[in-house]
N, CA and C of each residue as an Amber inpcrd file, in Angstrom:
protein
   489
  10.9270000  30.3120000  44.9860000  10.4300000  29.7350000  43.7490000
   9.4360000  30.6610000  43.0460000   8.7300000  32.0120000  43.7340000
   7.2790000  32.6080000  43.1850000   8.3720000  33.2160000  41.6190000
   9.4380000  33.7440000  42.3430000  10.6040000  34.3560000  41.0330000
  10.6610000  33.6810000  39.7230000  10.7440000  31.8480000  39.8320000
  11.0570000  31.6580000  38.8970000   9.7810000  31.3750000  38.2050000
   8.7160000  31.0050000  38.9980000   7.3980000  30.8830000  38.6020000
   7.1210000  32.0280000  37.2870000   7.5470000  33.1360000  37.8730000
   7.1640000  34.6830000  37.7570000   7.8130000  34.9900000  35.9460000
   8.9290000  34.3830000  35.8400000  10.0870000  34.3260000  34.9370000
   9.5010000  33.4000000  33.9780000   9.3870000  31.9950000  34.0900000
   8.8060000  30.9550000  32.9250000   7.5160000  31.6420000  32.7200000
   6.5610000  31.7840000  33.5270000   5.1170000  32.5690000  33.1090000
   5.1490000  33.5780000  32.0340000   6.5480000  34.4320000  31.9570000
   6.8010000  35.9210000  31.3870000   7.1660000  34.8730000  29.7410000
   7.3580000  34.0000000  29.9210000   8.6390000  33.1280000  28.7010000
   7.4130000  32.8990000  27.8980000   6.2930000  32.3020000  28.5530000
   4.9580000  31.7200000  27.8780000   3.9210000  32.3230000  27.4970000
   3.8100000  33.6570000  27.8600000   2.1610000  34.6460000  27.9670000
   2.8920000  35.1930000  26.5520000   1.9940000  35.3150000  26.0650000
   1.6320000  35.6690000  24.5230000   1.7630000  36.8180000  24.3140000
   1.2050000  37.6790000  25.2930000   0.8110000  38.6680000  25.1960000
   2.0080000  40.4470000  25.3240000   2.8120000  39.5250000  25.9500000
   4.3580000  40.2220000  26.0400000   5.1760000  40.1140000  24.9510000
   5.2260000  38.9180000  24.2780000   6.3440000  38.8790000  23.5500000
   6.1710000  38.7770000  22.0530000   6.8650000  39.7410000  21.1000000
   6.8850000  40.3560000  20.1270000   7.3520000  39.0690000  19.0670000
   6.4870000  38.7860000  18.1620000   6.8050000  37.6030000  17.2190000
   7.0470000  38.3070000  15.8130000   7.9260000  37.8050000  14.7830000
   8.4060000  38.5270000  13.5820000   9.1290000  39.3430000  13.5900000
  10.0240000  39.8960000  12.2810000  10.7040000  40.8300000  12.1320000
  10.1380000  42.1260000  12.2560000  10.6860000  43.1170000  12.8490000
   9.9770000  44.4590000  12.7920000   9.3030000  44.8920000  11.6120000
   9.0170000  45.4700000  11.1450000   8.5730000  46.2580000  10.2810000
   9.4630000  47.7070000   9.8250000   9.7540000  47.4720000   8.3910000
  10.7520000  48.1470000   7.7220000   9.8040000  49.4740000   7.7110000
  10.6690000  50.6990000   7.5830000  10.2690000  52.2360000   7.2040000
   8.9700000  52.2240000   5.9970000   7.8470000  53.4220000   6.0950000
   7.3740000  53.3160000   5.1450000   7.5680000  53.5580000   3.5070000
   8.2760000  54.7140000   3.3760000   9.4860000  54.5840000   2.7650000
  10.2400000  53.8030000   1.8470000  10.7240000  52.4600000   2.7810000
  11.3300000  51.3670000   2.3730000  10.2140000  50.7610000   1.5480000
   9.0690000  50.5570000   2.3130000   8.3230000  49.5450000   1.8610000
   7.0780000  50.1780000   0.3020000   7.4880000  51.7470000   0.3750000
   6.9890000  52.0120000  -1.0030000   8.0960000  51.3260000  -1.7250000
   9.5160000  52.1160000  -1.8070000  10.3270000  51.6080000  -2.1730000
  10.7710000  50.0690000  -3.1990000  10.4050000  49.4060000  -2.4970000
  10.4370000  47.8180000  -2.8470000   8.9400000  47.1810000  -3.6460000
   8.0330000  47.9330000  -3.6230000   7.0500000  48.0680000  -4.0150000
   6.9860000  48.3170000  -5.3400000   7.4740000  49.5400000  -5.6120000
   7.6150000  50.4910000  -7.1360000   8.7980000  49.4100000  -7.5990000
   9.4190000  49.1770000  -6.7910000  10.8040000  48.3420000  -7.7180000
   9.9070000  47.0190000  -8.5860000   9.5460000  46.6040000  -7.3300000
   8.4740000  45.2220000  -7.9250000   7.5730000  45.5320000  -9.6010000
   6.9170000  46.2590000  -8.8730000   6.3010000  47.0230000 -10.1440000
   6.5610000  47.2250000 -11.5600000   7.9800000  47.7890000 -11.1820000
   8.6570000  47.9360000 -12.6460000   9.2980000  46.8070000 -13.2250000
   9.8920000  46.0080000 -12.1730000  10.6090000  45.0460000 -12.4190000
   9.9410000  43.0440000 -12.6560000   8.6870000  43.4080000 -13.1710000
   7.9930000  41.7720000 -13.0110000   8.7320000  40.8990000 -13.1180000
  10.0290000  40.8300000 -14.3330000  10.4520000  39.5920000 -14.4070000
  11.5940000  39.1990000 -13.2930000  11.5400000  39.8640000 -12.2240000
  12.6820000  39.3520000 -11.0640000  11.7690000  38.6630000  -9.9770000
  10.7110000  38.3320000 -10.4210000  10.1520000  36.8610000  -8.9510000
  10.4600000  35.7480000  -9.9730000  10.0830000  34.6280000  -9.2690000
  10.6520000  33.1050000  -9.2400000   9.5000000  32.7800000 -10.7000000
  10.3190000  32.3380000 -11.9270000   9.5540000  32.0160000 -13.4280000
   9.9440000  30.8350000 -13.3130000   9.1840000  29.8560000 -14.2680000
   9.5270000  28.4620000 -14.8820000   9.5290000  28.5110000 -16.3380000
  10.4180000  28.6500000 -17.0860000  10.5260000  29.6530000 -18.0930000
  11.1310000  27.4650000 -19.1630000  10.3690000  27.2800000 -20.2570000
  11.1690000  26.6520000 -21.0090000  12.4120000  26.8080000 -21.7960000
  12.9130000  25.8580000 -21.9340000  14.0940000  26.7210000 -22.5530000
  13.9890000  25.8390000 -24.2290000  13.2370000  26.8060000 -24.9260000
  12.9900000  26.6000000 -26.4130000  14.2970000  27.0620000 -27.3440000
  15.5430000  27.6290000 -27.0520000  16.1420000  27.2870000 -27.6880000
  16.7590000  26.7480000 -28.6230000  16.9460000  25.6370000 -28.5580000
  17.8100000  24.5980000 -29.4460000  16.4950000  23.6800000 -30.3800000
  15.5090000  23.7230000 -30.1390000  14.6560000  23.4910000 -31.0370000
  15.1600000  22.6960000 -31.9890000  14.4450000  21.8410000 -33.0300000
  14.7410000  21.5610000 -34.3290000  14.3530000  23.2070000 -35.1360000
  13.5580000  23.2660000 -34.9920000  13.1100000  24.7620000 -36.2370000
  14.2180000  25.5560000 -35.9740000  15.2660000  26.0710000 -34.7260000
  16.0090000  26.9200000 -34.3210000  17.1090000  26.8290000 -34.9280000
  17.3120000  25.3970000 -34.7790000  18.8570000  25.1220000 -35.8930000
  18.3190000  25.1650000 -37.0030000  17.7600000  25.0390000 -37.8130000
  17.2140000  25.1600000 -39.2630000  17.2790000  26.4160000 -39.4690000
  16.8700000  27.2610000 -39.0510000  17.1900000  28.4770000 -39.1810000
  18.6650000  29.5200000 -39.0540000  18.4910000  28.7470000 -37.8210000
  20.3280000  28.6530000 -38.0910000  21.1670000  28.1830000 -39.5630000
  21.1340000  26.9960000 -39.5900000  21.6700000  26.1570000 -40.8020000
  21.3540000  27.0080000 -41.7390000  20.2020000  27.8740000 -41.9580000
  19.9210000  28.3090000 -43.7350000  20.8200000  29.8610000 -43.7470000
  21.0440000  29.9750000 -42.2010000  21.9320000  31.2110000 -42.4520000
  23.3040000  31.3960000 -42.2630000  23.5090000  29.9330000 -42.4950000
  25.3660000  29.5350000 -42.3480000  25.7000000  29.3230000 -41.4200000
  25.3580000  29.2880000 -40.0140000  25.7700000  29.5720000 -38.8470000
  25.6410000  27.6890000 -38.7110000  26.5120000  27.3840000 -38.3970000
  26.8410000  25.8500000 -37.5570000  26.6110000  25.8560000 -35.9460000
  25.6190000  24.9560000 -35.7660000  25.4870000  24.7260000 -34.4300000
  26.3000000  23.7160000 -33.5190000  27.3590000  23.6360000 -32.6530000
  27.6090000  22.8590000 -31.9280000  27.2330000  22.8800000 -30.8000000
  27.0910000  21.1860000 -30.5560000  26.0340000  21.1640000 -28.7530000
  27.2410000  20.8170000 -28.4620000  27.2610000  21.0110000 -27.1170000
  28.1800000  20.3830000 -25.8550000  27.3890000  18.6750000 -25.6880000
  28.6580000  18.2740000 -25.1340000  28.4090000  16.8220000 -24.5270000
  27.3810000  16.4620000 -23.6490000  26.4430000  15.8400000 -23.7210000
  25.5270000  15.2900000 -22.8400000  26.6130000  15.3440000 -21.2440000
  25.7070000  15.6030000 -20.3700000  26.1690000  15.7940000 -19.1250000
  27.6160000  16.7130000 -18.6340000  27.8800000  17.6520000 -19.2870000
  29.1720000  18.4820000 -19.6970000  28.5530000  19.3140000 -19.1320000
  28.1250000  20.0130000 -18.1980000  27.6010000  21.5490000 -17.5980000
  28.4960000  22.5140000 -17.5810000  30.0900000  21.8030000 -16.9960000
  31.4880000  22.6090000 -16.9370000  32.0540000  22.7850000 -18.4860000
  32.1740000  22.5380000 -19.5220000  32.6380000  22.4280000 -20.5820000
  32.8400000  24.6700000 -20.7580000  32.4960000  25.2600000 -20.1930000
  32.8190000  26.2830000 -20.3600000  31.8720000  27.0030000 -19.6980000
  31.8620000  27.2620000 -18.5720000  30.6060000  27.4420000 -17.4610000
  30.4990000  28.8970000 -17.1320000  31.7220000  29.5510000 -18.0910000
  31.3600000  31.3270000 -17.7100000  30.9380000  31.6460000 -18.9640000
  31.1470000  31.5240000 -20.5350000  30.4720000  31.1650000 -21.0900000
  28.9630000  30.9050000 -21.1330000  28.5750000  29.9570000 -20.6310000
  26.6800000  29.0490000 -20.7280000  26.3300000  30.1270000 -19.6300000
  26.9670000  30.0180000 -18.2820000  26.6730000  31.5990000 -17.3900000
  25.7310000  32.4420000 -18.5880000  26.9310000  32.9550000 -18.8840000
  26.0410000  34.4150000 -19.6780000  25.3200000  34.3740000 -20.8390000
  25.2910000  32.9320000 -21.4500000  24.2720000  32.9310000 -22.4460000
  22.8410000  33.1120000 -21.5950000  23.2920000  31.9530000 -20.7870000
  21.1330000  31.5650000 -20.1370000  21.2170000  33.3180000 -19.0080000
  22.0390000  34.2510000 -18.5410000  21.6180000  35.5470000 -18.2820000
  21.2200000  36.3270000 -19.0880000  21.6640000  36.5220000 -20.4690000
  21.5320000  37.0850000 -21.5820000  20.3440000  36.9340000 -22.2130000
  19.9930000  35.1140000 -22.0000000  18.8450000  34.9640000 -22.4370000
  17.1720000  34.5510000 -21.8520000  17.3130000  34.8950000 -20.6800000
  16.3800000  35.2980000 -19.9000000  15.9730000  36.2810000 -18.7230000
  17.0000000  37.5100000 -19.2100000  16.9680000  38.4450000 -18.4850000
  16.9960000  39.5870000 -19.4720000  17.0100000  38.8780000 -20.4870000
  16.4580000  40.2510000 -21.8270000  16.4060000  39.1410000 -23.3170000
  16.4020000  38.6470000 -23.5950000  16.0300000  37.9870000 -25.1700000
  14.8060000  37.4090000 -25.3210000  14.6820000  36.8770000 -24.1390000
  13.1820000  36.1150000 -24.1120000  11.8530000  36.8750000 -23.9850000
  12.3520000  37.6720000 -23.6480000  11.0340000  39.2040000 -23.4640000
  10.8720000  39.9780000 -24.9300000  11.8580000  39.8670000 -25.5810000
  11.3780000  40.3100000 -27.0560000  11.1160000  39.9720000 -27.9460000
  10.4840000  39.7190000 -29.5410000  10.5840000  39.5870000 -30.6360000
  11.4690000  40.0300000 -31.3480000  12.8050000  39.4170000 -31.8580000
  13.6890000  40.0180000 -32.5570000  13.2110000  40.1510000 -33.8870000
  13.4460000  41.2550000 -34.3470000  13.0190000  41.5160000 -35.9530000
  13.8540000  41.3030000 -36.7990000  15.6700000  40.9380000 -36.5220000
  16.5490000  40.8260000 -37.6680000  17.6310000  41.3730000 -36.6190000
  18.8770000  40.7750000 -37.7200000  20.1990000  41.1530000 -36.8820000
  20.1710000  42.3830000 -36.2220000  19.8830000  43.5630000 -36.8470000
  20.3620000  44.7320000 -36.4530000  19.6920000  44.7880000 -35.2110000
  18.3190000  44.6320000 -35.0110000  17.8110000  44.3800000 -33.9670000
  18.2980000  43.7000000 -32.7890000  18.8790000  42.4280000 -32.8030000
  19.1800000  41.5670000 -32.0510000  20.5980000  42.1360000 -31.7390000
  21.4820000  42.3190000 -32.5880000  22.5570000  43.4040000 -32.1480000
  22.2820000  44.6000000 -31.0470000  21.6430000  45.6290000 -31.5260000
  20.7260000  46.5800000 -30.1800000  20.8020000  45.9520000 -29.0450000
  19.8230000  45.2340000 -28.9460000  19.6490000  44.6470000 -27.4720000
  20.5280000  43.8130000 -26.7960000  21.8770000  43.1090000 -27.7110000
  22.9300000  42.8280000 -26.8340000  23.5470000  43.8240000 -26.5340000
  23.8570000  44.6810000 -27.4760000  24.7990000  46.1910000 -26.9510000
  24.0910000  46.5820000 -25.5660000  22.8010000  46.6790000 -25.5940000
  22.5620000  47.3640000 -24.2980000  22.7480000  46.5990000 -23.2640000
  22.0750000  45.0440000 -23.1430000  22.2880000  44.3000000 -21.9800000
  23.7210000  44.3140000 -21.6940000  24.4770000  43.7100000 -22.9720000
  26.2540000  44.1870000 -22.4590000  26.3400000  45.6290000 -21.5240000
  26.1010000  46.6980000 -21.9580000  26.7280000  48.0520000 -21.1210000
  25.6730000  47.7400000 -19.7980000  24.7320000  47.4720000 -19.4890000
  24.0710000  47.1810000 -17.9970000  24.2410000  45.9780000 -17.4860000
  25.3630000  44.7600000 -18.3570000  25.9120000  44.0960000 -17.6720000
  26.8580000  44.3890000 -16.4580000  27.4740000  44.7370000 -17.5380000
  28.7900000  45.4010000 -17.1940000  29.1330000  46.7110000 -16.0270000
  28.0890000  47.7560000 -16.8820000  28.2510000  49.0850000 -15.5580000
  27.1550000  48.9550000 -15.0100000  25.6540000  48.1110000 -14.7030000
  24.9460000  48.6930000 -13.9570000  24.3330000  47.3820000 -13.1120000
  24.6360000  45.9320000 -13.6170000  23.8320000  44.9170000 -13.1400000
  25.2550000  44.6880000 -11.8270000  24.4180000  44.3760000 -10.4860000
  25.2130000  43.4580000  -9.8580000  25.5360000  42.1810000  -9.2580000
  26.8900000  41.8170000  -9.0710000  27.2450000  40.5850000  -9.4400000
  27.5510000  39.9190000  -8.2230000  27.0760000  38.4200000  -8.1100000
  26.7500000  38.1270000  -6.6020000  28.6880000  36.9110000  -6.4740000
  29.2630000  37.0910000  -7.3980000  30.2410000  36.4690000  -7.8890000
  31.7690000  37.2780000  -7.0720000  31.2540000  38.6850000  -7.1990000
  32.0980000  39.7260000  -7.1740000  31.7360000  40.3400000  -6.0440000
  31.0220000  39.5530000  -5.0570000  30.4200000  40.0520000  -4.0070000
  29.7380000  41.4460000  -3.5960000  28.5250000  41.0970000  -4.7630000
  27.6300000  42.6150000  -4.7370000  28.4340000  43.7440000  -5.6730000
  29.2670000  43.1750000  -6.5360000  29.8480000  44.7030000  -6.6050000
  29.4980000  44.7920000  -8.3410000  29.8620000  45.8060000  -8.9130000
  29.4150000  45.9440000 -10.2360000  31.0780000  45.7770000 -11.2770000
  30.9690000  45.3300000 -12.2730000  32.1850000  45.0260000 -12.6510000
  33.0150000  46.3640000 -13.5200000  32.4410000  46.7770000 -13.8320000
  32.8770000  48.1690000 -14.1530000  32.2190000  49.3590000 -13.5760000
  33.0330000  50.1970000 -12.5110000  32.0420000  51.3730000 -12.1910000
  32.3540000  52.4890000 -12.6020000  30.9870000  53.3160000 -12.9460000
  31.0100000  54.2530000 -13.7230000  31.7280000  55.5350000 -13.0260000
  32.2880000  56.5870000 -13.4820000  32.9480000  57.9170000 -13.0350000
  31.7400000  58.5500000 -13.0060000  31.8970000  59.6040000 -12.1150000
  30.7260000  60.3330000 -11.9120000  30.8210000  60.6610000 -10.4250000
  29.5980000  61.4730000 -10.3220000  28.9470000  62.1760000  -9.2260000
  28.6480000  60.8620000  -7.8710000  29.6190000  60.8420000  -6.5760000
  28.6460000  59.6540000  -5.8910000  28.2970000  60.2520000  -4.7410000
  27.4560000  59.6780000  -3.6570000  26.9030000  60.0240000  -2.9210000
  26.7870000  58.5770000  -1.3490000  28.2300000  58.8560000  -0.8130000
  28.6280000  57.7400000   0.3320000  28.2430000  57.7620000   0.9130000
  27.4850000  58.6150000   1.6970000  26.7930000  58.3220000   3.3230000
  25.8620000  57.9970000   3.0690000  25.1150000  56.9970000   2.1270000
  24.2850000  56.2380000   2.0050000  22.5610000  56.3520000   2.2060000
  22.0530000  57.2560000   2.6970000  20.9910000  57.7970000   2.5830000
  20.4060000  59.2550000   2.5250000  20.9790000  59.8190000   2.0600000
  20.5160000  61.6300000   1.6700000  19.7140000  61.7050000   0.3780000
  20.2790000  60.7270000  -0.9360000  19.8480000  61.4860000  -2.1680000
  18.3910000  60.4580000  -2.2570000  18.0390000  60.9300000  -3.1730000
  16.6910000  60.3680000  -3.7160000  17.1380000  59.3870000  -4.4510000
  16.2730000  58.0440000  -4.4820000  16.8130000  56.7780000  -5.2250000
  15.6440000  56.6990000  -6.6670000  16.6180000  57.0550000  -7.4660000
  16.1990000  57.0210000  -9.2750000  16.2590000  56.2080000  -9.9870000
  15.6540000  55.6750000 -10.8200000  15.5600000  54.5540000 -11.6960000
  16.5540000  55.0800000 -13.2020000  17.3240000  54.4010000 -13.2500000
  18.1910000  54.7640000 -14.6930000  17.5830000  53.3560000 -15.3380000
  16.7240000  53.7830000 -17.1700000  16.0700000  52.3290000 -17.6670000
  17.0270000  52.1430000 -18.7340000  16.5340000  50.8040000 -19.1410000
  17.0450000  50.6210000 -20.9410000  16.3800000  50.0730000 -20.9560000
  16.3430000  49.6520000 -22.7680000  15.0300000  48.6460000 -23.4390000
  13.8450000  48.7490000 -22.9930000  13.2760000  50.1690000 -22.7410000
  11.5620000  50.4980000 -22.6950000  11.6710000  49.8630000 -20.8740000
  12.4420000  49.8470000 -20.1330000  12.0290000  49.6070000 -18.9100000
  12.2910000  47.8740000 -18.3590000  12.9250000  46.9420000 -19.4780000
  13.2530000  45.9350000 -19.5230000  14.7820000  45.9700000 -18.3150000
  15.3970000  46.4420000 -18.3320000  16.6900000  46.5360000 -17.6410000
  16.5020000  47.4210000 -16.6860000  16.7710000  47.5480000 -15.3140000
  16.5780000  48.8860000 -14.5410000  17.8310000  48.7620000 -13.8390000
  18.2800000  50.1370000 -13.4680000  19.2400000  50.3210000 -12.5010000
  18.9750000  51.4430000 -11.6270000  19.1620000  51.3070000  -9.7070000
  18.7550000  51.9150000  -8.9190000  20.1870000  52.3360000  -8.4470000
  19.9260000  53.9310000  -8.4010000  20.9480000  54.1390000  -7.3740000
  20.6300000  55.9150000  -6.5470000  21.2590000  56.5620000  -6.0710000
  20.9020000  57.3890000  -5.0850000  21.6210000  58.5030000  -5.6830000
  21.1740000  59.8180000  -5.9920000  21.4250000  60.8240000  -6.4770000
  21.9230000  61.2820000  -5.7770000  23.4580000  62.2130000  -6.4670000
  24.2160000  62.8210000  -5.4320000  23.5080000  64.2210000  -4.7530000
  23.7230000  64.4050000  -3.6300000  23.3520000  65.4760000  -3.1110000
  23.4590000  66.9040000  -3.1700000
């Protein structure tokens, strides 16, 4: 019995056994750091959604544009669609002051092309929906990991320089 004594004692002493996940490279943990940094609006927001406003359609209305709402309780009524409005519009519209069409044009063109070639999609299982031609770099840790921006640093894309 001293064996098994010896064994549950080892299960319970504190002092042996290693609690938490290891600790990632230092490296890594600049890494995720600088990303943070650049990237504020990717932690957890409670963001209103001022939208649809009365003043919003009025403004609408004086510039011809007809507003139709969806049906009370309709979420599915076109759900890839509303998808990419509320991505569109809180992952870059809500961060700016639009000054006028041409403006507001700009900044969809760009979120479109870093939709598309640089954001990834958890739909498509991590993968990006159009990938770009170019220089890559597969064995996964040699190159230096670079920030490619748009919109003053509003959009970022990380990836690893070929070697």
């Amino acid at each position: 019995m001293t064996w098994f004594r010896g064994l549950a004692a080892r299960k319970y002493d504190s002092s042996q056994r290693k609690t938490g996940r290891p600790r990632k490279a230092r490296d890594i943990r600049r890494l995720v750091v600088k990303m943070a940094l650049e990237n504020l609006n990717w932690g957890y927001t409670k963001i209103r959604d001022p939208l649809f406003t009365e003043a919003f359609l009025g403004i609408l209305g004086a510039r011809g544009v007809e507003s139709v709402k969806i049906p009370a309780q309709s979420p599915n009524c076109n759900p890839h669609a509303e998808r990419f409005v509320k991505t569109i519009k809180y992952e870059c519209l809500n961060h700016f002051i639009i000054f006028g069409e041409r403006h507001l044009r700009r900044l969809i063109k760009e979120f479109v092309e870093h939709y598309m070639t640089e954001r990834f999609h958890q739909g498509l299982g991590g993968q990006l929906i159009r990938k770009q031609v170019g220089p890559t770099n597969d064995n996964g840790a040699a190159g230096k990991v670079v920030r490619r921006s748009r919109l003053g640093g509003m959009l970022n894309y990380y990836h690893r320089e070929a070697a």
